[in-house]
N, C-alpha and C positions, 0 to 999 in steps of 0.2 A: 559365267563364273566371275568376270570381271564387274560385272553390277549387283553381285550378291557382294562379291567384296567391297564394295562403295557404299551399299545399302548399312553392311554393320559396321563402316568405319566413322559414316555420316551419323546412325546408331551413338555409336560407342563417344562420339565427339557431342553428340546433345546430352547422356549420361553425364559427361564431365561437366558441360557449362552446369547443366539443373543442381548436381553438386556442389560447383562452384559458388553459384549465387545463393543456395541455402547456408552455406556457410558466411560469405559475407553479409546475408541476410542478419542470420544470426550473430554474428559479429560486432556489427552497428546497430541491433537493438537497445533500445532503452535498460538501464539497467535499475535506473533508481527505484526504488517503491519502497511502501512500507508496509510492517506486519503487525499484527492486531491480538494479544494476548486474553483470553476470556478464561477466566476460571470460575470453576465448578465452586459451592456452597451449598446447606441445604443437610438435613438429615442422613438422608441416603445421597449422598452427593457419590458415593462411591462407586453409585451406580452409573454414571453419569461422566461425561467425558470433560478433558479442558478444550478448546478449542484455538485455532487457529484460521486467522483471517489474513489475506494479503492481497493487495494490490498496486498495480504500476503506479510511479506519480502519471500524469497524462500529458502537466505542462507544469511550466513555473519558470519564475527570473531570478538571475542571482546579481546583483551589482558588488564587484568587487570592491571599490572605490568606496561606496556608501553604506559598507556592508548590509545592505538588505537580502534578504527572500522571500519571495510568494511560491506556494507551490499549490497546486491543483489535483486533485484525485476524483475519478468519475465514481458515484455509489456503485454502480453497477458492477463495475469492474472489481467491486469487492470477490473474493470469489474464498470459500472454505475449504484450506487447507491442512482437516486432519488428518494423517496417516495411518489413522487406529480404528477409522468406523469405515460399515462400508458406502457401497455409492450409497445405495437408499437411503440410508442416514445423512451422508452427508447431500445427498439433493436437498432433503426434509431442513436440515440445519438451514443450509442456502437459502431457502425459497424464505424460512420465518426470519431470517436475517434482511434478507429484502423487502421484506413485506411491509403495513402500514403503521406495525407498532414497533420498528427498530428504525432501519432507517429511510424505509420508505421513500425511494430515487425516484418516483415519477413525479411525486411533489416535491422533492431536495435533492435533484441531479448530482450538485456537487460538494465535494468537501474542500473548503480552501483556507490556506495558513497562510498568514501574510505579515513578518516582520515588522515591530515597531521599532526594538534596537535590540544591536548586537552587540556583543562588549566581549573582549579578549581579556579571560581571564588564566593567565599561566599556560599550558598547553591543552585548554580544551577554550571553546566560544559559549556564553551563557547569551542564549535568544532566548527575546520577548515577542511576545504577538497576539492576534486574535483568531480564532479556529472558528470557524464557520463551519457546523454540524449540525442537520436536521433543522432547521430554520433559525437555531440559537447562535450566540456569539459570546463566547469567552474569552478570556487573557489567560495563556498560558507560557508559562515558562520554563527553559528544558536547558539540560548540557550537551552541548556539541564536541565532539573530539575529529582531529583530522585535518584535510586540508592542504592543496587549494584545488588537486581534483578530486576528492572523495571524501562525505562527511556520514557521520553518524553519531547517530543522537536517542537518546532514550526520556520517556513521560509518562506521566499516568493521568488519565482523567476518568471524570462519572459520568455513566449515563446520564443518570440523573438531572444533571448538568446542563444537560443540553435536550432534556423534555422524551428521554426516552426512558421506557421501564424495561428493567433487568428482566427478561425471559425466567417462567418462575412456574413448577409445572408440579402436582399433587400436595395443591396446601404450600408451594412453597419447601417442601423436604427434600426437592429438587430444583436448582435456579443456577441463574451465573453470576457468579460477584458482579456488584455496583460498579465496581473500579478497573478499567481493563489497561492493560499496559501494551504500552505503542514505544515498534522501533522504526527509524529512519531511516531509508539508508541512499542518501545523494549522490551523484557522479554529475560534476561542475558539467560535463558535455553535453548532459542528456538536457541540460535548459538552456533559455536565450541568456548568454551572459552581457553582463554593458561593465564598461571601463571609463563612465562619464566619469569627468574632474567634480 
């Protein structure tokens, strides 16, 4: 009797760590990422869903002192977050979203933004920089609100832009807008911060 009681107390005391540390798990993950806005166009666009894209940042620096950022997103880690289709669907979304006419991560692993300047305008920050997407490189420019552990920022850019074509299906009376809208959303912790002079 006395080693059946040992066995579920020893039991009962592994249940609590495994919980325990799923929750600190969770606790201390990454929170920052960003999400990816795709809307529908196109005749019968009605037929047709808007979409939702998100993924974690992976890495990036924030210098306080010199106001810069770089931040780092893996293509892969793109992953399709619509609500409204099912899996099938959204695997089918997924796989054309990774594949070699969107963004195509086995020859463009990464997407990286990297600060040229930052300017304090009133109570939001106006960053500049260059987005490195699918092999191209733009200057883009965005508002930031928030601040000094948690930012968010909102942008729009085109495919186009960066050598990709809008997914465009029966003649085009089905497609996704050019222009997709991108939000931000930073937690100072989740990167290496520097406090050089």
């Amino acid at each position: 009797m006395l080693r059946i009681r040992s066995y579920r107390t020893l039991l009962l005391a592994a249940v609590a760590l495994t919980l325990c540390f799923r929750g600190n798990a969770q606790t201390n993950a990454p929170r920052s990422s960003i999400t990816v806005h795709v809307h529908k166009a196109g005749l019968f666009s009605g037929f047709a869903h808007d979409h939702v894209i998100a993924a974690p940042i992976a890495s990036g620096t924030l210098d306080a002192k010199a106001m810069t950022i770089q931040i780092t997103v893996a293509a892969k880690q793109m992953k399709v977050a619509d609500p409204d289709v099912s899996d099938k669907d959204r695997a089918e979304i997924q796989s054309t979203m990774l594949g070699p006419k969107v963004l195509d991560p086995d020859k463009y692993p990464e997407i990286r933004f990297q600060s040229s300047n930052v300017q304090k305008a009133g109570d939001h920050y106006r960053v500049t920089g260059k987005l490195e997407l699918h092999g191209a490189s733009r200057e883009l420019s965005f508002d930031v609100s928030g601040g000094p552990d948690h930012y968010q920022g909102k942008t729009k850019l085109k495919q186009t832009d960066f050598g990709m074509e809008p997914i465009s299906l029966g003649g085009g009376t089905i497609k996704v807008k050019d222009e997709l809208e991108i939000e931000i959303d930073v937690y100072s912790a989740d990167l290496t911060r520097s406090n050089r002079p």
